[in-house]
N, C-alpha and C positions, 0 to 999 in steps of 0.2 A: 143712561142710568144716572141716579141721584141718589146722594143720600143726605138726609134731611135731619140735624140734631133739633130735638126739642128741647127747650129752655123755660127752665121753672114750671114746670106742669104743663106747657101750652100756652104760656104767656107770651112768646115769643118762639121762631123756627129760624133757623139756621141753615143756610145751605154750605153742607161741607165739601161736598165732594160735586163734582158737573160734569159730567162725559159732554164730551163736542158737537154730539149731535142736537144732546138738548141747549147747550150754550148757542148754538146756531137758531135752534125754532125760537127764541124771544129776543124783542130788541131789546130787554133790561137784559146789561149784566146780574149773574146771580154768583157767582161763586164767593164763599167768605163773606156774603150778606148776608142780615137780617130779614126776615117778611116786614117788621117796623119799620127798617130803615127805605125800602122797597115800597114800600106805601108812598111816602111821601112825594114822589115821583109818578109811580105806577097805581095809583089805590085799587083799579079794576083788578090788577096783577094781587096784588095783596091780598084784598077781601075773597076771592075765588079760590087764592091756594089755602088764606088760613083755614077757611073753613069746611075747602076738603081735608087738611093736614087733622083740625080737629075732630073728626068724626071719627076718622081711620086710630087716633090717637084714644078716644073716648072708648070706642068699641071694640076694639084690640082686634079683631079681622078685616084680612086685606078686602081691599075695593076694586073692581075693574071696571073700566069706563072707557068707553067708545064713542066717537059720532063726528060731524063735523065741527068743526072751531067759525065760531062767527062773532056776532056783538060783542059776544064774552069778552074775548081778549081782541080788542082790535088796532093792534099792533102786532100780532103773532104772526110767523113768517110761515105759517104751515095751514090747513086746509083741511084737516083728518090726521086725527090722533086715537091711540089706542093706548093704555096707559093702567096698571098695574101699580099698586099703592100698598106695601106692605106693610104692619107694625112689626117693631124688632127690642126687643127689652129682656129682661129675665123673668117675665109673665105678664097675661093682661094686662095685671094691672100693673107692669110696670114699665110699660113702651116708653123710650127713649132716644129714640131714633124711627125714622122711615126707611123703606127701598122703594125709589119709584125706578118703573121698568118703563120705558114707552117708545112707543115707534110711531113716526110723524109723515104724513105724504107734505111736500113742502110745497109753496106755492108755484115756485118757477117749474116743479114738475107737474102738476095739475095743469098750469097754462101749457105746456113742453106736450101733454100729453092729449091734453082738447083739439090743439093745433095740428097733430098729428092724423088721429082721428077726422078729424074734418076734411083734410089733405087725403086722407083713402080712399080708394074707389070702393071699397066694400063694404 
C-alpha cells in the first residue's frame, strides 16, 4: 500500500506513506520523496508514475492495472504486478491524495518457481 499526496494541483506527488512490500519491488527509495526529486535519478520511474498519478487525479475514478513489468521499469524487482489506483479528496473535483493497493510476484519467486517446475516430473 501507498499513499500518495498531491502538491499544488499535480505539479508535483509526494509519497507519504510506503508499506514494505512496495519499498521492496523498486530500487528507488520512495518514502518522503518527491516524483521531481525522483526524476532526476529515475526519470523512467518518474514520467510512468506521474502520468499514471495524473489521470487517476484528473478523472477522479480509480484505475486497475494488471500485466507484466518489463522495459517500463527496468530496475523493478518484480515480474507481475496488479495494482489499484484510488482518488481520495472531498470530491472529484477535489482529489488530494491517492491509495495505491498492489500486489507484486517478485523476481527471485518467478525464477524460485520456473526452476521448480522445470525440476517436476509432471
Amino acid at each position: 500500500m501507498t499513499l500518495v499526496k498531491i502538491i499544488d494541483g499535480g505539479a508535483d506527488y509526494e509519497y507519504r506513506i510506503v508499506g514494505d512490500a512496495q519499498a521492496q519491488a523498486y530500487t528507488v527509495p520512495l518514502q518522503g520523496r518527491r516524483i521531481s526529486d525522483i526524476s532526476v535519478t529515475a526519470p523512467w520511474f518518474g514520467q510512468i508514475a506521474a502520468s499514471t498519478y495524473d489521470y487517476v487525479r484528473r478523472s477522479g475514478e480509480p484505475l486497475a492495472m494488471r500485466g507484466r513489468v518489463g522495459r517500463e521499469f527496468p530496475e523493478a524487482k518484480f515480474v507481475y504486478h496488479e495494482s489499484v489506483f484510488l482518488p481520495l479528496g472531498a470530491s472529484d473535483d477535489a482529489v488530494d491524495h491517492l491509495l495505491i493497493v498492489s500486489t507484486n510476484v517478485f523476481n527471485a519467486f518467478s525464477r524460485d518457481a520456473a526452476t521448480r517446475a522445470a525440476r517436476s516430473p509432471h
